[in-house]
N, CA, C and O of each residue as an XYZ file, in Angstrom:
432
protein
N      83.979    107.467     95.550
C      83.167    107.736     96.702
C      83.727    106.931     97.869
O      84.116    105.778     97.683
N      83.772    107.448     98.939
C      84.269    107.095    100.047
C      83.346    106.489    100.984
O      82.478    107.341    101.176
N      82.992    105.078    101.912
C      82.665    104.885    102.656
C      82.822    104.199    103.738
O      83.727    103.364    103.732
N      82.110    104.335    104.786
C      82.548    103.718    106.296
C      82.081    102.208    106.141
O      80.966    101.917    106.573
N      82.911    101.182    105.519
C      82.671     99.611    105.430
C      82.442     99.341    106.223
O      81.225     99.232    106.373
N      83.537     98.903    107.735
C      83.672     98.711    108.604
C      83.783     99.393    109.764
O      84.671    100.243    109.695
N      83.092     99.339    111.051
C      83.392    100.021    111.850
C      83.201     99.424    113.441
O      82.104     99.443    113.999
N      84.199     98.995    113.959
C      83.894     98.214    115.152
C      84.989     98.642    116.165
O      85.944     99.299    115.751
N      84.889     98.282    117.546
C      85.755     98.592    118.721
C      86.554     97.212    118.979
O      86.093     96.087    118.791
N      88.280     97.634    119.606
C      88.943     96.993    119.942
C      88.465     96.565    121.294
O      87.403     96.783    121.877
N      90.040     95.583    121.794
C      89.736     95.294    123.382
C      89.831     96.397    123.891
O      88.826     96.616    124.567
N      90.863     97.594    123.920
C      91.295     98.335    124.803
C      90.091     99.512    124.338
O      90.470    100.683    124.307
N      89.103     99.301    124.091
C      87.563    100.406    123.449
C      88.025    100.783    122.535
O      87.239    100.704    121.591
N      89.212    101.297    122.213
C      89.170    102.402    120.846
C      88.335    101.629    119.421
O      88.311    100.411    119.243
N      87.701    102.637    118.522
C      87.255    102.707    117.697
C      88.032    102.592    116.770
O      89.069    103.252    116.840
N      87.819    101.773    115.659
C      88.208    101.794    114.489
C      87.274    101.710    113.021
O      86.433    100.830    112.837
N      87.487    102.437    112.351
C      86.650    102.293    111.190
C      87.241    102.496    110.025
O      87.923    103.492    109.780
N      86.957    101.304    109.008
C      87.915    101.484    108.001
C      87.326    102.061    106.717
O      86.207    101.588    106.516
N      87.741    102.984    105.725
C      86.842    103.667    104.520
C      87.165    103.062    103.394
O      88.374    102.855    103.291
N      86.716    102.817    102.789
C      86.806    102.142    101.512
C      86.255    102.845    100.280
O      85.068    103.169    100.260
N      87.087    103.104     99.217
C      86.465    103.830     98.186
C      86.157    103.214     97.141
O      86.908    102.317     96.758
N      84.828    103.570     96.318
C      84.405    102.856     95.096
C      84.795    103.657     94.098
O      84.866    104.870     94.299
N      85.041    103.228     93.136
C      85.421    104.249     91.417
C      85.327    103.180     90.199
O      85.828    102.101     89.885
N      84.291    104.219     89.647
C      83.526    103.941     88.342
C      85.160    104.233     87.509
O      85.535    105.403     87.448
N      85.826    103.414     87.058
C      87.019    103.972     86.135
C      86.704    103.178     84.272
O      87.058    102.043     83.954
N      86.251    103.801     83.697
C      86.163    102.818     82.434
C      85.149    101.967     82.006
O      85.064    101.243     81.014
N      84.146    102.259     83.241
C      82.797    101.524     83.093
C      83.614     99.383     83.716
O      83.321     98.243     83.357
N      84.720    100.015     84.812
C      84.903     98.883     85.756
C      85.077     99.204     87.060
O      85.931    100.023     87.399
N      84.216     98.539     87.996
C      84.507     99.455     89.096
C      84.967     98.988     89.813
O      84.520     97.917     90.225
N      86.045     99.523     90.310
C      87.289     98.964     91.518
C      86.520     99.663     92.776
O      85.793    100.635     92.981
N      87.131     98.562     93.512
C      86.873     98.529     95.424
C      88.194     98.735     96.079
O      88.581     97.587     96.300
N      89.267     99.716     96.591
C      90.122     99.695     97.550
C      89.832    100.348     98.929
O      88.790    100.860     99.340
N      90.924    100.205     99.474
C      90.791    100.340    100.864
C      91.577    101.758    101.023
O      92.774    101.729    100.737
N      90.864    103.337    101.569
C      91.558    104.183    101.370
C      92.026    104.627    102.660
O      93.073    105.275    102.662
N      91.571    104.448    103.523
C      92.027    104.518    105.095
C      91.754    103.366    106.101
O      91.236    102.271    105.882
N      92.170    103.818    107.102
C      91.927    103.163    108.503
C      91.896    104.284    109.363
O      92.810    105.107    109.309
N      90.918    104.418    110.179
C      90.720    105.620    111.141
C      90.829    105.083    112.821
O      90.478    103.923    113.037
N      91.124    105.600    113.534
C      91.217    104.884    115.277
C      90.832    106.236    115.833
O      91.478    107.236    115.521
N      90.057    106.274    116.444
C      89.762    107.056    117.805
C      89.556    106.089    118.876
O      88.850    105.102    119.082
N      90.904    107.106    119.779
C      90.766    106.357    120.853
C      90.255    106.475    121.946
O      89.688    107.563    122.052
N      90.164    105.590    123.189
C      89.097    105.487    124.431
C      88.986    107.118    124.945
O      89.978    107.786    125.238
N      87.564    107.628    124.994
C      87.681    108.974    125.699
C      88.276    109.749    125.089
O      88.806    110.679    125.697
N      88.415    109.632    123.520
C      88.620    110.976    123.212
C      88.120    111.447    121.672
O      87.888    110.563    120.848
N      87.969    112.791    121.327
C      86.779    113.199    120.307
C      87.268    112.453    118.768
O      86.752    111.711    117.933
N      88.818    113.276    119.014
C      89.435    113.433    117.738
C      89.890    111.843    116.913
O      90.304    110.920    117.615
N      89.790    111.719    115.781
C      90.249    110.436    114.731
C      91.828    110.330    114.785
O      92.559    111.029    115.488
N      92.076    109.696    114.234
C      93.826    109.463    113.949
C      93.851    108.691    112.213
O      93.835    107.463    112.129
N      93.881    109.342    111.259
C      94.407    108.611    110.035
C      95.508    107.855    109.672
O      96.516    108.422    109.249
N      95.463    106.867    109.760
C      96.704    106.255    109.580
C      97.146    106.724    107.918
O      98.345    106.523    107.725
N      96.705    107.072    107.187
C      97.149    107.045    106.028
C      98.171    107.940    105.824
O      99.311    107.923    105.359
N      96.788    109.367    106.716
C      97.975    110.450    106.738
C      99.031    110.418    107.516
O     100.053    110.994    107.142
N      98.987    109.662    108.888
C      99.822    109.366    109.559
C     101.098    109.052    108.770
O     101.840    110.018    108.587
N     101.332    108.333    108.466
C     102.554    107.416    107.396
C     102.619    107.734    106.018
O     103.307    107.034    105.274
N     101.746    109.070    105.428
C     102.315    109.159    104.122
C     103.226    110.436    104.187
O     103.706    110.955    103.179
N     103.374    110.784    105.157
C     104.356    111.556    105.443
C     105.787    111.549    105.577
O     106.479    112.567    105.565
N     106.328    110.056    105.740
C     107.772    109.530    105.811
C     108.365    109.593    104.870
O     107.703    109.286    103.878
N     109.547    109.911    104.651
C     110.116    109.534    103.832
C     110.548    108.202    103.160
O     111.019    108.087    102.029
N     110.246    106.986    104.270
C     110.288    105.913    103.358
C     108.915    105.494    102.684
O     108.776    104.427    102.086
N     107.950    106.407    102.834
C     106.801    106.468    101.884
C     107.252    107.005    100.366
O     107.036    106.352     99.345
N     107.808    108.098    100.390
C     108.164    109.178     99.571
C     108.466    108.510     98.415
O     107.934    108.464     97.306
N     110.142    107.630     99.267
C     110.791    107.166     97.799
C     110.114    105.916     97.367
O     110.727    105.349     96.463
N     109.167    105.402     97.704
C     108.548    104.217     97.005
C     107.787    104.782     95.877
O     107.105    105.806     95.922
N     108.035    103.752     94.514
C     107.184    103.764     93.443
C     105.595    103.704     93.975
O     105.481    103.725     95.200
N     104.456    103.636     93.257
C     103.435    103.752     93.430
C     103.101    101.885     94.016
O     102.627    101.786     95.148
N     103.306    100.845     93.399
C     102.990     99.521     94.139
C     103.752     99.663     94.931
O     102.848     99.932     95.721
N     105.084     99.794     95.847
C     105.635     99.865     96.627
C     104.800    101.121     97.685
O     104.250    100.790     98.736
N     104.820    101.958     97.395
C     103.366    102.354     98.167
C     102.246    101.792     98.935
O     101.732    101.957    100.041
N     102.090    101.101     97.951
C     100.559    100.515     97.997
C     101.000     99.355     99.830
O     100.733     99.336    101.032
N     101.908     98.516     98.635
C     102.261     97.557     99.892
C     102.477     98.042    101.077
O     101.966     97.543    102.080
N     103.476     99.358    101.114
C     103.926    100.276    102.448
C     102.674    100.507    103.574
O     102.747    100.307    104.787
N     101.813    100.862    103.003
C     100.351    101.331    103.611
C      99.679     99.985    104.349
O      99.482     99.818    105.553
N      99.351     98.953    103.078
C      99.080     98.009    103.385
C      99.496     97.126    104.620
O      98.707     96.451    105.281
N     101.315     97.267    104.908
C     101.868     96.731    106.137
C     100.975     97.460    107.214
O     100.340     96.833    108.062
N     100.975     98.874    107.111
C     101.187     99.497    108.383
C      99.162     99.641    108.643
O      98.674    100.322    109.546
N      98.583     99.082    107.937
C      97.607     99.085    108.383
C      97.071     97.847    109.015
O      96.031     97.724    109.663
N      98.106     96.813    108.662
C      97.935     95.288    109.193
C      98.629     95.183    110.865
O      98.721     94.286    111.704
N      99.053     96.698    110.782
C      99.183     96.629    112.617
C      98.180     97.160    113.404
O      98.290     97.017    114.622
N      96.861     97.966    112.783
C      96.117     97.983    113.596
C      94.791     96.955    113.249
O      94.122     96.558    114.204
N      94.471     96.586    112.032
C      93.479     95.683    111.550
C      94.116     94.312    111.259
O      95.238     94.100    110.799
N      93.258     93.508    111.587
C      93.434     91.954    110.549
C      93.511     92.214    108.885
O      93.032     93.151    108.246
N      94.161     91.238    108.485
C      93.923     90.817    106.517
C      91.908     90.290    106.607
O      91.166     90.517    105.652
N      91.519     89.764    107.619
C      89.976     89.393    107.753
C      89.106     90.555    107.757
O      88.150     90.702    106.995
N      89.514     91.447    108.729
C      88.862     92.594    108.687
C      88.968     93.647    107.041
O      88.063     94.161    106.384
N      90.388     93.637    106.841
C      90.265     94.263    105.496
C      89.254     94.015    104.301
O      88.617     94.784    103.583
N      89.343     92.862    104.361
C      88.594     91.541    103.278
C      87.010     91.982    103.556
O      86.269     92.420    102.676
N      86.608     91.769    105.048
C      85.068     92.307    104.827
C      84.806     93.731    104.808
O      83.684     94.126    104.492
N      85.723     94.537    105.114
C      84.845     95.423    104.998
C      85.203     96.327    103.452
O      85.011     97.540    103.358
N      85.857     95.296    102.095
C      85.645     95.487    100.590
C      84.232     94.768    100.516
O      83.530     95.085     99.555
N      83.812     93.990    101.267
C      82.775     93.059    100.827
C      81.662     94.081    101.165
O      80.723     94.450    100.460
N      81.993     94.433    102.378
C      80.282     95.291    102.744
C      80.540     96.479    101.953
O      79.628     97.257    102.235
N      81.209     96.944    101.224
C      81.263     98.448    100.790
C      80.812     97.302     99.285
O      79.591     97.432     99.201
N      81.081     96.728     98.630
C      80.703     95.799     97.417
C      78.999     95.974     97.543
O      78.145     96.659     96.981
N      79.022     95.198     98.351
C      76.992     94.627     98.897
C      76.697     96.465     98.971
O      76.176     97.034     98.012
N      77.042     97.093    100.015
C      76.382     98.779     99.363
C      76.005     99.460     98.009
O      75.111    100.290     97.844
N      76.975     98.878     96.940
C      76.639     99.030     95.735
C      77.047     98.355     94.525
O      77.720     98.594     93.523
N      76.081     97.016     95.236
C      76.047     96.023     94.142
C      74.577     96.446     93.789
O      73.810     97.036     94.550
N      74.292     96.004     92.380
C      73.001     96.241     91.801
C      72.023     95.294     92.246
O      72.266     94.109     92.021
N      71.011     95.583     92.809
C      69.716     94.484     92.709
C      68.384     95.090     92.163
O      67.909     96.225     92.140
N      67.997     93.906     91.751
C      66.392     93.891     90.868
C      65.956     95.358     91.203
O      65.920     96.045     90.182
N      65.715     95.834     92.011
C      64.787     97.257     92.637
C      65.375     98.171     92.401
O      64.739     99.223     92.335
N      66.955     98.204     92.148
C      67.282     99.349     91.513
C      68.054     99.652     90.143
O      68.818    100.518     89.715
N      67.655     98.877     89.841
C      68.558     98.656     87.793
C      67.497     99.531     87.236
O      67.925     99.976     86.171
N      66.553     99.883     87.429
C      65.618    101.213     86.616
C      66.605    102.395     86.678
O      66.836    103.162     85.744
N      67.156    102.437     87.907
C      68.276    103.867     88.319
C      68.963    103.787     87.937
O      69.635    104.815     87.853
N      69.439    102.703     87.401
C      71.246    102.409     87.100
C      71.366    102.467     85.345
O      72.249    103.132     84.802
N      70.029    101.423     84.323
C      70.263    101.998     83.427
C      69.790    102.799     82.673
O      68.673    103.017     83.143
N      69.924    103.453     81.700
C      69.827    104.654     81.515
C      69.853    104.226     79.795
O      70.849    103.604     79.425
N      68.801    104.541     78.774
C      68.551    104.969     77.533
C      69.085    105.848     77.081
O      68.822    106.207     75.934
């Protein structure tokens, strides 16, 4: 599941919001970071960086961790490593379990 962790404006206004996906894999659930989105000042449309850059060919020939890292650079040119960091944390706190809802969660 995909969600909007983070979402705040630069100096120059543009918007940025970063998505973060949760997955139940094995009954462990991993938190990564699946985009970074920018819309900029005055205008409608988003810009994916993901898709932006998985299109290169020096995306292509990278193994899958070499990937990972590839993305990772090119998203550290429009976000901080700080910003990345919280907004796994606020997508975490979205669906971490508390007292009020463990009736929903387990299941007989």
């Amino acid at each position: 599941m995909k969600v909007e962790a983070l979402k705040f404006q630069r100096e120059d206004k543009s918007e940025v919001t970063i998505l973060v996906g949760v997955h139940d894999l094995y009954n462990k659930i991993t938190v990564r970071i699946e985009d970074v989105e920018i819309r900029e000042y005055r205008k409608q449309k988003k810009i994916s960086i993901r898709s932006k850059y998985t299109d290169d060919y020096e995306y292509r020939v990278l193994d899958t961790e070499g990937r990972c890292g590839y993305l990772k650079q090119k998203y550290l040119k429009y976000v901080t490593e700080e910003q990345l960091k919280q907004s796994v944390l606020n997508a975490w706190e979205m669906f971490r379990p508390t007292i009020n809802n463990l009736d929903d969660i387990i299941v007989f």
